[in-house]
C-alpha positions in Angstrom: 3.1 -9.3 -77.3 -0.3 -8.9 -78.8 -2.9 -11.1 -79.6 -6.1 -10.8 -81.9 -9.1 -11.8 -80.0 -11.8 -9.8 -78.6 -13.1 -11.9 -75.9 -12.1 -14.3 -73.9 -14.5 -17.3 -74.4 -13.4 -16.8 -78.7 -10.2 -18.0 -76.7 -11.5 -21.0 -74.8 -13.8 -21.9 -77.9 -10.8 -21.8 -80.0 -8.5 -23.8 -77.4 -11.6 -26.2 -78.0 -11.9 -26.3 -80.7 -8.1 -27.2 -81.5 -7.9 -29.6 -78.1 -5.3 -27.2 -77.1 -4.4 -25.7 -73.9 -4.9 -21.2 -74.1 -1.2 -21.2 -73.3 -0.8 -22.3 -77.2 -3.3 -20.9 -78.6 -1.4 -17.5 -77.3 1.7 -18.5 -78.1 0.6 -19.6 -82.0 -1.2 -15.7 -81.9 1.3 -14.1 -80.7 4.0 -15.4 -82.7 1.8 -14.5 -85.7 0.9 -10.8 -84.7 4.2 -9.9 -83.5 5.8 -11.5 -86.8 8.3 -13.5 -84.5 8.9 -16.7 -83.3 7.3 -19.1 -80.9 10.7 -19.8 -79.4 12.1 -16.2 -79.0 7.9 -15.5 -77.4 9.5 -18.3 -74.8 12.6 -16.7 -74.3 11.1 -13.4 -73.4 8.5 -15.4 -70.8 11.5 -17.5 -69.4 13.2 -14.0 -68.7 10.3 -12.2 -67.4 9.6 -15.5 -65.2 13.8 -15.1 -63.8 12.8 -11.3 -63.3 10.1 -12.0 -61.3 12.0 -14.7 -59.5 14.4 -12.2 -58.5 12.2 -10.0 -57.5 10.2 -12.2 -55.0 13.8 -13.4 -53.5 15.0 -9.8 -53.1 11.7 -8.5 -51.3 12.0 -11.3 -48.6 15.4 -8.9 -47.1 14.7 -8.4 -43.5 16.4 -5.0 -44.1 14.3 -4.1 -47.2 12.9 -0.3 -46.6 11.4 1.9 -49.5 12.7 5.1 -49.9 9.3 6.3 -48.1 9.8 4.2 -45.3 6.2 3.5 -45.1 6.6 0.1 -46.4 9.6 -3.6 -45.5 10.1 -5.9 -44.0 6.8 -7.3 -43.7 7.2 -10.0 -46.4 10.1 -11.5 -44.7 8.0 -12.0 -41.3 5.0 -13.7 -42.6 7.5 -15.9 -44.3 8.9 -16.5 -41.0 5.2 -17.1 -39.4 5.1 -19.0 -42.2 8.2 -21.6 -41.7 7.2 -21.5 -37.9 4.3 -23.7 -38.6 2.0 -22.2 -36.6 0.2 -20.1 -39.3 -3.4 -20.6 -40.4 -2.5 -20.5 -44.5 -0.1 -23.8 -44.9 2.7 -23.8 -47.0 1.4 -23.5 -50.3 -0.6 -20.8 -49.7 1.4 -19.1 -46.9 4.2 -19.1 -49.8 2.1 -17.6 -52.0 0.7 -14.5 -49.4 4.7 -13.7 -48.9 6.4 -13.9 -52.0 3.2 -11.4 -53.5 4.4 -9.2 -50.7 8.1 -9.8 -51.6 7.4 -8.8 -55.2 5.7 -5.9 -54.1 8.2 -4.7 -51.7 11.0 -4.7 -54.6 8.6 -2.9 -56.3 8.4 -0.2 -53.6 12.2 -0.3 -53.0 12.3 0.6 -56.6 13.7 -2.5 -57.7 12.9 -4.5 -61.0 10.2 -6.4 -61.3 7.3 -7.6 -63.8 4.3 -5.3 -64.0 2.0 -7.9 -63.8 -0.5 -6.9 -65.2 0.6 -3.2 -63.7 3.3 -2.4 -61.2 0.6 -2.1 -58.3 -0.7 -5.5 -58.8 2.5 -7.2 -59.6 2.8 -9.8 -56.7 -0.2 -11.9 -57.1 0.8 -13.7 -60.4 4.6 -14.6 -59.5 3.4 -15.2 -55.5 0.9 -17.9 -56.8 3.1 -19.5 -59.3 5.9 -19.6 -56.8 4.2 -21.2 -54.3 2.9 -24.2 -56.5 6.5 -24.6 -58.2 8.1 -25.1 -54.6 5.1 -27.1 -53.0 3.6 -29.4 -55.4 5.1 -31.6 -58.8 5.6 -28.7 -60.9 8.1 -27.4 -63.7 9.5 -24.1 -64.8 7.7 -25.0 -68.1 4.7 -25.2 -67.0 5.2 -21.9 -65.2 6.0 -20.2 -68.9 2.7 -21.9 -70.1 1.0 -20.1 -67.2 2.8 -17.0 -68.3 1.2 -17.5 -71.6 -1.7 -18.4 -70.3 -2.3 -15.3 -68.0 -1.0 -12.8 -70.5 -3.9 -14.2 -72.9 -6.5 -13.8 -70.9 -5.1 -10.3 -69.3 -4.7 -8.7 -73.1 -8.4 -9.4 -73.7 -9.2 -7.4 -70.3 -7.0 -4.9 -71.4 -9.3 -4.4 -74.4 -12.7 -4.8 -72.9 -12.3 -2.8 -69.9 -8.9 -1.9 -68.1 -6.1 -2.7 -66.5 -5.5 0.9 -65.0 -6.6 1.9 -61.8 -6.6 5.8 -62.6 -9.2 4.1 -65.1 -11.3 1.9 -63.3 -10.1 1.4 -60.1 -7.8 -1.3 -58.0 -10.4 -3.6 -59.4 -9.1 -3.1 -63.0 -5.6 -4.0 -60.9 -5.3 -6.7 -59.1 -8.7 -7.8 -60.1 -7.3 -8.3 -63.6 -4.4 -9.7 -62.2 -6.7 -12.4 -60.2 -8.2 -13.5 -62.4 -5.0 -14.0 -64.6 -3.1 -16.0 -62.2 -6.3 -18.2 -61.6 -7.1 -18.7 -65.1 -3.0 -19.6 -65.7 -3.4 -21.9 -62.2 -5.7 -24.4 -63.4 -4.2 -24.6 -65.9 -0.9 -26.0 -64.9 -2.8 -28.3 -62.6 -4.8 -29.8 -65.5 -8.3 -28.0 -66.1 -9.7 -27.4 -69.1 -10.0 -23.8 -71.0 -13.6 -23.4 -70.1 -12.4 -24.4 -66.5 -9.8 -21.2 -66.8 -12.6 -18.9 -67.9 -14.5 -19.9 -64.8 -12.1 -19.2 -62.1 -11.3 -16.2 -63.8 -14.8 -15.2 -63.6 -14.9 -16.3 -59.9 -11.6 -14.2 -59.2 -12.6 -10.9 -60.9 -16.3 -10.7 -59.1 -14.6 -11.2 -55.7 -12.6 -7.9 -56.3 -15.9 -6.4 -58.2 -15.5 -2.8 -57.3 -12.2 -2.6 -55.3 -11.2 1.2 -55.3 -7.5 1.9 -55.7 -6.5 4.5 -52.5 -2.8 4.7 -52.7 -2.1 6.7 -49.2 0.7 9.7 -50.3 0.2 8.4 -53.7 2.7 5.5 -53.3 2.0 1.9 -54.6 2.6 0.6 -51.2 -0.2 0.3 -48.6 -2.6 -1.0 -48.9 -1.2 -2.6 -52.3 1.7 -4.9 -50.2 -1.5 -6.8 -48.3 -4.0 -6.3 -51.2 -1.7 -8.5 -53.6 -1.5 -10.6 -50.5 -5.1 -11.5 -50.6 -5.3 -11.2 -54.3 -3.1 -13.9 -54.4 -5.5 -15.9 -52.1 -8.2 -15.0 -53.7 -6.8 -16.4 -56.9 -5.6 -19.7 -55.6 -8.9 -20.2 -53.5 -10.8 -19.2 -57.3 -8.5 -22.5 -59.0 -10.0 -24.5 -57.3 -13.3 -23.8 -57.4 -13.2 -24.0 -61.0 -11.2 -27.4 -61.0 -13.9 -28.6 -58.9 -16.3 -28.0 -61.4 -18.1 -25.4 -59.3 -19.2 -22.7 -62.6 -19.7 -19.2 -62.6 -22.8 -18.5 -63.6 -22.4 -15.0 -65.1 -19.9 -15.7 -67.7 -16.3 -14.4 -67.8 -16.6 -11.9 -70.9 -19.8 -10.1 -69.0 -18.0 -9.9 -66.0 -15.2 -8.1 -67.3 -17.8 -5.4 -68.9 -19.2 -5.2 -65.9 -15.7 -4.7 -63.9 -15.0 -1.4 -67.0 -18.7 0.0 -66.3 -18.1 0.0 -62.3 -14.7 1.7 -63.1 -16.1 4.0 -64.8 -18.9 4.8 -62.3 -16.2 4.8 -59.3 -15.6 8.8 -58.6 -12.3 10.1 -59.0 -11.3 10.2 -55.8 -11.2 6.6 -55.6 -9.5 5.7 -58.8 -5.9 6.5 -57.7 -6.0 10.2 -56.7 -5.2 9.3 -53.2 -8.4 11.3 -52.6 -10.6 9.0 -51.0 -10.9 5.6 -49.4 -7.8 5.3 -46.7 -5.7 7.7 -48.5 -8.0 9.9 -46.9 -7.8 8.8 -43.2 -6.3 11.3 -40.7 -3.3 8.7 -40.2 -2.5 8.8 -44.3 -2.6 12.5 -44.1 -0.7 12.8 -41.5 1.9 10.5 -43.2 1.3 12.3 -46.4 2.3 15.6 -45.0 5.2 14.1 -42.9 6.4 12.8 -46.4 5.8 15.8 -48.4 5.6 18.4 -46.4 2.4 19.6 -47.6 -0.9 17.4 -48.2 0.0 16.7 -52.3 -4.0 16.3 -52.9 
């Protein structure tokens, strides 16, 4: 999927401008620049929304272990704090903390999943549109619109800065990936485009500068309890924006900002497992107890 626009209010304005949700306005582009059709763009979002149903379903096995061993296991007991009652996040958003974590643990088990936008940041979309399909009056459809939605707004990121975080850090990540599932969030529950371009805004400065610190190089910790709190981050952004609260930097300048802080981060903290807690004693000593040898 591609789509032709180089920013993302040129998005809102034209969603505006047509009294159209983004979701269609990406659909109508996409099915033009990929010389396809609206309904097979569909199909492929219904699939990648069963994959990343699957995904979230298999990471919640009590008995899931990645070949490191470093990561499991932890989705499937804060679903269980979860169900207890006793937690301090509620359902919806207690849902949405474990099945990121799920996602991600397939990932690490090297099962299939969605990279989202990326493989290390591919929890928070499906966690947060999980959670709102099983808590509140929600359909799969409006699940693929959010789809639609969050790959609009992610391809103009993709293009203005990164999504990479050898590039620009975990910022470029699951920042990206923040502010896509907070942009697609509101809206499925109702907000208007300029609303989805403020909540994106709001979700990308939170994670303004996040390094990416892989320890032993594996996309597993911190990057299970990262998409965790991405995911939080992004349902906590929703509504900020569907309460009208604005960001007052807009969403475009924000993401040039997030690509020039990637590009000042130092290499040792843009996924060299150099720096940040890649570099703590207890990561080398897991490192070496993986590999050996320190890899770095």
């Amino acid at each position: 999927m591609s789509i032709n626009f180089s920013s993302i209010q040129q998005l809102i304005e034209t969603a505006q401008t047509k009294n159209q949700p983004i979701s269609q306005i990406v659909l109508q582009q996409s099915a033009i620049d990929t010389k396809t059709t609206e309904e097979e763009i569909i199909s492929k979002m219904q699939a990648s929304l069963e994959v990343m149903k699957s995904s979230a379903e298999e990471g919640l096995d009590p008995n899931a272990r990645s070949l490191s061993g470093i990561t499991g296991g932890e989705a499937y007991k804060l679903k269980q704090h979860i169900d207890s009652g006793k937690s301090l996040s509620g359902k919806l958003l207690g849902q949405a903390l474990y099945s990121s974590m799920a996602v991600m643990t397939t990932n690490a088990c090297m099962g299939r999943i969605v990279a989202a936008p990326t493989a290390g940041s591919s929890g928070i979309i499906p966690g947060c549109l999980f959670a709102i399909l099983t808590n509140l009056d929600i359909t799969e459809n409006q699940l693929i619109s959010g789809l639609l939605n969050a790959s609009g707004i992610g391809m103009v990121i993709a293009r203005n800065a990164s999504v990479s975080g050898a590039v620009g850090g975990c910022q470029a990540e699951c920042g990206s990936a923040t502010a896509m599932a907070a942009s697609a969030l509101v809206e499925i529950r109702g907000g208007t485009p300029a609303m989805c371009g403020h909540a994106a805004a709001h979700a990308l400065k939170s994670l303004m500068g996040l390094v990416c610190d892989p320890v032993a190089g594996l996309v597993e910790e911190p990057c299970v309890t990262r998409n965790a709190a991405s995911s939080a981050i992004a349902i906590i952004s929703a509504d900020m924006a569907l309460a009208g609260i604005t960001s007052i930097i807009p969403i475009d300048e924000v993401v040039i900002a997030m690509g020039e802080v990637g590009k000042m981060l130092p290499e040792a903290l843009r996924e060299t497992a150099l720096g940040g807690i890649a570099n703590t004693p207890t990561a080398r000593r897991i490192e070496k107890e993986l590999f050996g040898t320190n890899k770095t």
